[in-house]
DRENDO-510800 format. One record per atom (N, C-alpha, C, CB): residue in one letter; residue number from 1; x, y, z; atom name. Coordinates in Angstrom, 2 decimals. Glycine has a CB too. Layout:
resn / resi / xx / yy / zz / name
A / NUM / X / Y / Z / CA
...
END
This chain:
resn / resi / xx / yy / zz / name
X / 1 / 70.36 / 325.07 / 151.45 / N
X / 1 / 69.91 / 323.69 / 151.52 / CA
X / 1 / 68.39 / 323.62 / 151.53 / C
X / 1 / 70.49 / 322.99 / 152.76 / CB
X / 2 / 67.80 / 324.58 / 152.02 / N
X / 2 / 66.33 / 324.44 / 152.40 / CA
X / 2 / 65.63 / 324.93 / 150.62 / C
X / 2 / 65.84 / 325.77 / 154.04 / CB
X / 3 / 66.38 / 325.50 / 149.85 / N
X / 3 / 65.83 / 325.63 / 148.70 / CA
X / 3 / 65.88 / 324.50 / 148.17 / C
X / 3 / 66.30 / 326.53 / 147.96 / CB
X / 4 / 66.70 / 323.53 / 147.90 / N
X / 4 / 67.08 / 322.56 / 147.03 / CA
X / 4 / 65.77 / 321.69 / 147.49 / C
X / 4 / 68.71 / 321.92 / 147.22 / CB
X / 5 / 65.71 / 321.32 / 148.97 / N
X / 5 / 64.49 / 320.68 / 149.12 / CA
X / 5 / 63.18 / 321.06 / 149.40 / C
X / 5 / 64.64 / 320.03 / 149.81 / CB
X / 6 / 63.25 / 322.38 / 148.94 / N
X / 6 / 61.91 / 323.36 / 148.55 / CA
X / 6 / 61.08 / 323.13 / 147.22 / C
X / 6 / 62.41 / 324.89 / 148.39 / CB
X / 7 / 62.57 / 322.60 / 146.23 / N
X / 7 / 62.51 / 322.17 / 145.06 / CA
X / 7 / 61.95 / 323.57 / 143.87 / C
X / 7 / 61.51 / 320.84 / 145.23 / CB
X / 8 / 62.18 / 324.86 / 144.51 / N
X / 8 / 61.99 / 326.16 / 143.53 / CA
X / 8 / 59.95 / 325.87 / 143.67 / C
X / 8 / 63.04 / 325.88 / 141.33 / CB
X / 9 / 59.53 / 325.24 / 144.85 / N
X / 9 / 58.36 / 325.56 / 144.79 / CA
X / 9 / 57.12 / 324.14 / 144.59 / C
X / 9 / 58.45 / 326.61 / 143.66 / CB
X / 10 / 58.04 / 323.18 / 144.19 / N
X / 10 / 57.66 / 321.71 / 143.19 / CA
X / 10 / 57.77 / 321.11 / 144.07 / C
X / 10 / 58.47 / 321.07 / 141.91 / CB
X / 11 / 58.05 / 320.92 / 145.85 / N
X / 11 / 58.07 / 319.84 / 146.45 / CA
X / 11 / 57.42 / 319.18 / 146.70 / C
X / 11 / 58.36 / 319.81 / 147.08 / CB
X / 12 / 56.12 / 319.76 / 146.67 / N
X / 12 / 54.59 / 319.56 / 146.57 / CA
X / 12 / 54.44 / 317.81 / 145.46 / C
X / 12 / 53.76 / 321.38 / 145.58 / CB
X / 13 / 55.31 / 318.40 / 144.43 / N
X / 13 / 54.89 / 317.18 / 143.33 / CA
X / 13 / 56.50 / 316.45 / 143.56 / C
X / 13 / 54.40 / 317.86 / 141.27 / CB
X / 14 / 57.34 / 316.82 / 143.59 / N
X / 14 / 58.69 / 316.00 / 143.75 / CA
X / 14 / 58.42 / 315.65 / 144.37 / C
X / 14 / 59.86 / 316.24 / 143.91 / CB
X / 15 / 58.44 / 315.44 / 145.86 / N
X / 15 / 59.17 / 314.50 / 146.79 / CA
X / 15 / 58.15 / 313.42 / 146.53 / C
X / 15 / 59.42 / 314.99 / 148.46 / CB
X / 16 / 56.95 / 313.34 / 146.40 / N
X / 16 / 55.81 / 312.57 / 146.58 / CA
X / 16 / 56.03 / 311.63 / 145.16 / C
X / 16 / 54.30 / 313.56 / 146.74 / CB
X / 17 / 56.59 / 311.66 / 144.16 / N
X / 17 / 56.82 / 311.47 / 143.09 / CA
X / 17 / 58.20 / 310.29 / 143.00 / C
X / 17 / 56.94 / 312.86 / 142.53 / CB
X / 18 / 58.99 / 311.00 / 144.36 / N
X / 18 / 60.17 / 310.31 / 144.09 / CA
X / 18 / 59.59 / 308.69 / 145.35 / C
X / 18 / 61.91 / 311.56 / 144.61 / CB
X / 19 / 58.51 / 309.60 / 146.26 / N
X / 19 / 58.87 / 308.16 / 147.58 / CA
X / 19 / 57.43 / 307.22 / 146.21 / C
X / 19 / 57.99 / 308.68 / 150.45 / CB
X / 20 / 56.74 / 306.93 / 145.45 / N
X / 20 / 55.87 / 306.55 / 144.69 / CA
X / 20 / 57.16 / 305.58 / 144.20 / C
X / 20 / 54.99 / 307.67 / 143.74 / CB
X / 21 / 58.12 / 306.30 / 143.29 / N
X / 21 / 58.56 / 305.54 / 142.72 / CA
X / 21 / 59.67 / 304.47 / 143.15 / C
X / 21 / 58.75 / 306.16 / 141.96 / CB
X / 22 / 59.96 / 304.49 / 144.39 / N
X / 22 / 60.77 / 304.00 / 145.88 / CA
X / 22 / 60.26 / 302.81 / 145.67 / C
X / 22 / 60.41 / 304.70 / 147.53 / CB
X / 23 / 58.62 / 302.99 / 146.68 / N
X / 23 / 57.89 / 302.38 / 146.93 / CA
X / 23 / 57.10 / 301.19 / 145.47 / C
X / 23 / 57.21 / 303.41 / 147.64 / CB
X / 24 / 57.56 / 302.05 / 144.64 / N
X / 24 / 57.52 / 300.27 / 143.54 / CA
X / 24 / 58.77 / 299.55 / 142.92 / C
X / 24 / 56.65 / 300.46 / 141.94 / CB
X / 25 / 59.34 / 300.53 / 143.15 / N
X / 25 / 60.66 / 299.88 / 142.79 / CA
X / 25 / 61.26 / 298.60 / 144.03 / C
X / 25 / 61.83 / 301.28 / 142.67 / CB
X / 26 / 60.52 / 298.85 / 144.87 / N
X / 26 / 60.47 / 298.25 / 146.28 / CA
X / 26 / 59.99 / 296.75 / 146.18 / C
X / 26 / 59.43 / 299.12 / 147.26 / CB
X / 27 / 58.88 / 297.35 / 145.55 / N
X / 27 / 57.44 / 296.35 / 145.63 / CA
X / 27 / 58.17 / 295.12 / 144.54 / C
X / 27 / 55.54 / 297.33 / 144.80 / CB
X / 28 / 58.54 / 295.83 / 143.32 / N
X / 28 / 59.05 / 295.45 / 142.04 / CA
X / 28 / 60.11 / 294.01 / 142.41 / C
X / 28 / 59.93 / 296.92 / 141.30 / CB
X / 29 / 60.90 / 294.58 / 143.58 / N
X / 29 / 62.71 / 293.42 / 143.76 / CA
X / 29 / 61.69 / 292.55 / 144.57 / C
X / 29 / 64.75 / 294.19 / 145.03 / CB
X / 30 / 60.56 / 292.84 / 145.22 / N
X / 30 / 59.89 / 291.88 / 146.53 / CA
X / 30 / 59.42 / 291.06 / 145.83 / C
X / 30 / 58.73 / 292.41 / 147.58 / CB
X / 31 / 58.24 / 291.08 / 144.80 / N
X / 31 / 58.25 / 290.40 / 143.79 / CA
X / 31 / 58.76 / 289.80 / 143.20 / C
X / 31 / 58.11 / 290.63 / 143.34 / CB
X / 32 / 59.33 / 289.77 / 142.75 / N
X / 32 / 60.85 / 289.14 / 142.06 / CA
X / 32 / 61.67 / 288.16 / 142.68 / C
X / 32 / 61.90 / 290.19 / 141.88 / CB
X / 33 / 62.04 / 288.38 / 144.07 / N
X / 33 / 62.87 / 287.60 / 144.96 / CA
X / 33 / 61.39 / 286.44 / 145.26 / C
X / 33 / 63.67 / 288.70 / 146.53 / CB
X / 34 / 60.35 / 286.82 / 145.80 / N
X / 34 / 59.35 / 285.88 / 146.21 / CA
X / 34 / 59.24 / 284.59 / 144.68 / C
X / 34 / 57.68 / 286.95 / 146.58 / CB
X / 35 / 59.13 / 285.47 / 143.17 / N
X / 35 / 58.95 / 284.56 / 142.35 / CA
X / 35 / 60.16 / 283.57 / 141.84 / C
X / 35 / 58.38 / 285.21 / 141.40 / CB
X / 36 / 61.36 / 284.20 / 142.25 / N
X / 36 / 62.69 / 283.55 / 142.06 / CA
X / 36 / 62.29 / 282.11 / 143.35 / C
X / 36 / 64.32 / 284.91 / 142.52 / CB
X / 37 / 62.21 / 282.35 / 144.28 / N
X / 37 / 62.13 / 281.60 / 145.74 / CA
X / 37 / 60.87 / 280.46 / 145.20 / C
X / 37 / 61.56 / 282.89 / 147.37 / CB
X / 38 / 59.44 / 280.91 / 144.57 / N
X / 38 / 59.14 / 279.52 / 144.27 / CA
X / 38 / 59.58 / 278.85 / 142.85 / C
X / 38 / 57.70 / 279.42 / 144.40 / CB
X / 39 / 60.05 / 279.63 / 142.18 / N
X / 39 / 60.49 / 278.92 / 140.72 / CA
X / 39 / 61.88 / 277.99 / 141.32 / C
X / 39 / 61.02 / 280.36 / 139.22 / CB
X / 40 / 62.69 / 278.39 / 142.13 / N
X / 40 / 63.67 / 277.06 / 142.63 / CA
X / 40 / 62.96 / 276.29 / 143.26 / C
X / 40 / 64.88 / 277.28 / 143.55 / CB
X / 41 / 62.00 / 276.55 / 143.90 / N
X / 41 / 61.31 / 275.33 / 144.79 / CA
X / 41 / 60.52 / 274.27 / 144.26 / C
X / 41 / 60.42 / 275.82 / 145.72 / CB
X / 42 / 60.11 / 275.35 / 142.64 / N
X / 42 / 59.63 / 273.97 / 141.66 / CA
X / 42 / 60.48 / 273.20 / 140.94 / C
X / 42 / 58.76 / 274.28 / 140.59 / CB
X / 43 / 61.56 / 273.56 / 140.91 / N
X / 43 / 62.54 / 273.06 / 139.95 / CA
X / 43 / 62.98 / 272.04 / 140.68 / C
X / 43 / 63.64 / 273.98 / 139.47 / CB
X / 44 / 63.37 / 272.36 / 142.11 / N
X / 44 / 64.08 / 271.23 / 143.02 / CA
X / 44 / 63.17 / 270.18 / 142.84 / C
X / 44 / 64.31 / 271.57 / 144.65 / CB
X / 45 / 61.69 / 270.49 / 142.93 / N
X / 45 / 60.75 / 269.73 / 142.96 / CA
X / 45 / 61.13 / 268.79 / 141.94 / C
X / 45 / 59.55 / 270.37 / 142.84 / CB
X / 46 / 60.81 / 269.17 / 140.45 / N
X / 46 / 61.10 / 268.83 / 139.39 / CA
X / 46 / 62.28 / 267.90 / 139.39 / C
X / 46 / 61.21 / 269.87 / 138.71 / CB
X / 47 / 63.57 / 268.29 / 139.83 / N
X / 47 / 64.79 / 267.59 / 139.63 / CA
X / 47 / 64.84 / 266.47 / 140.13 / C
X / 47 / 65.78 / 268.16 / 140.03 / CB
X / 48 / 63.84 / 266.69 / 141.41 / N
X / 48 / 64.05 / 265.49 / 142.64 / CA
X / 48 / 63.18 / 264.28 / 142.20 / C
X / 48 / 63.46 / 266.03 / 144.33 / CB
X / 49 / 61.79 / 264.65 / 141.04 / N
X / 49 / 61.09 / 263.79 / 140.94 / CA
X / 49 / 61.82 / 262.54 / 139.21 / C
X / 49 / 59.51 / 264.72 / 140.94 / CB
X / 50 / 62.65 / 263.51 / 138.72 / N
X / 50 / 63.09 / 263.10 / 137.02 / CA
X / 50 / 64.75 / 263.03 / 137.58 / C
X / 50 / 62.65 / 264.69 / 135.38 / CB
X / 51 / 65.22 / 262.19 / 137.24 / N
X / 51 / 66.62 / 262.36 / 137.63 / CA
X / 51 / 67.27 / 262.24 / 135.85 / C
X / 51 / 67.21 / 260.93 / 138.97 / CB
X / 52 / 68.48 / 262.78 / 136.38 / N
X / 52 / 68.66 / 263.23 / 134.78 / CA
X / 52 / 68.87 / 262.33 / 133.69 / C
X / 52 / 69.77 / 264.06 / 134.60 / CB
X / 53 / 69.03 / 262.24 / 132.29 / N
X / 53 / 68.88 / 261.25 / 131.33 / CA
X / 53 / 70.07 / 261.27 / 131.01 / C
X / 53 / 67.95 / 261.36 / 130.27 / CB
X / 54 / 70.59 / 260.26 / 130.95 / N
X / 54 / 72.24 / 259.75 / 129.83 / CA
X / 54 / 71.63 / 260.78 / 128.44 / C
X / 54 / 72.42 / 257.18 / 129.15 / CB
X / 55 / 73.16 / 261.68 / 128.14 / N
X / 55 / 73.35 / 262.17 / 127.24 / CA
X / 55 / 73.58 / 260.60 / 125.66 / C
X / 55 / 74.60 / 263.25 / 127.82 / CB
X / 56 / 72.73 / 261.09 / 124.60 / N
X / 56 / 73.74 / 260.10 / 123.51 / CA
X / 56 / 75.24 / 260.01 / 123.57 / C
X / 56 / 73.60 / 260.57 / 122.04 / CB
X / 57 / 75.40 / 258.46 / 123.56 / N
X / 57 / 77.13 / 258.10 / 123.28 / CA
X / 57 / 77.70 / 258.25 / 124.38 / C
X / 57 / 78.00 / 259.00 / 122.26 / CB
X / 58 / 77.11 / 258.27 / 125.53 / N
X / 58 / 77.61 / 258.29 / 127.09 / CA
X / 58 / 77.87 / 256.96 / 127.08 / C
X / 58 / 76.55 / 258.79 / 128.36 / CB
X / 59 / 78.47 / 256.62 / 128.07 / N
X / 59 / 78.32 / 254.89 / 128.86 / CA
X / 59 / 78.55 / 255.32 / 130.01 / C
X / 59 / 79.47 / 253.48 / 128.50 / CB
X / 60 / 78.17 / 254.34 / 130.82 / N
X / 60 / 77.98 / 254.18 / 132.42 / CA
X / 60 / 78.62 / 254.71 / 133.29 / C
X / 60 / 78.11 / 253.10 / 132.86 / CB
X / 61 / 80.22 / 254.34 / 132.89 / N
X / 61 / 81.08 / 254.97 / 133.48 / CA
X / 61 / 81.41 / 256.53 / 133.24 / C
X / 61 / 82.02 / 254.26 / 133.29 / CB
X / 62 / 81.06 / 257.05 / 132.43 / N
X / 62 / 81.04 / 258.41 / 131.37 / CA
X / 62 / 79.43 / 259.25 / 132.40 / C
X / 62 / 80.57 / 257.72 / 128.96 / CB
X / 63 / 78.70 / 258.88 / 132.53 / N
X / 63 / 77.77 / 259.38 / 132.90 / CA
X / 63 / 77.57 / 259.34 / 134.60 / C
X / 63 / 76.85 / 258.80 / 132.12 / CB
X / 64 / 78.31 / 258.62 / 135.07 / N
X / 64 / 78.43 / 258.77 / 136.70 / CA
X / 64 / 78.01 / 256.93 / 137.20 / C
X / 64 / 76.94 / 260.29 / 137.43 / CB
X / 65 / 77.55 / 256.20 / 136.63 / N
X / 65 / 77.03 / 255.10 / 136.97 / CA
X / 65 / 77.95 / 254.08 / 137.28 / C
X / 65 / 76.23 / 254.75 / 136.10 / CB
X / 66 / 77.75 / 253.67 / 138.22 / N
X / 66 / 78.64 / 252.74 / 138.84 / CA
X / 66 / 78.63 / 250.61 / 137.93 / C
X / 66 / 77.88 / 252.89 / 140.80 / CB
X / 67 / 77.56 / 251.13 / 137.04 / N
X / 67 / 78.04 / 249.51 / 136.76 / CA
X / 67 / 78.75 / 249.41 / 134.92 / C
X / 67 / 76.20 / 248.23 / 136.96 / CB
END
């Protein structure tokens, strides 16, 4: 076991190689989740300020409208 994570001599450059690429792959989903989190927060924004438009050839009752 102590060879495998000896790495034949390379642990020197492996292990340091593998926590690098951890550590952005890390960074990478944190990113991602933070830019997902404000792109819904603009959209809600968005939705809340435009409410949606009658499709063509809808009518009132067809589109949710009560009159």
């Amino acid at each position: 076991m102590a060879e495998f994570f000896a790495m034949g001599g390379y642990a020197v450059f492996v292990w340091p190689s593998f926590a690098v690429a951890a550590v952005v792959m890390v960074g990478l989903l944190v990113a991602s989740m933070h830019t997902m989190r404000v792109n819904r927060a603009q959209l809600a924004a968005l939705e809340a300020n435009h409410p949606r438009r009658r499709r063509r050839g809808e009518t009132g009752q067809e589109a949710g409208d009560d009159t």
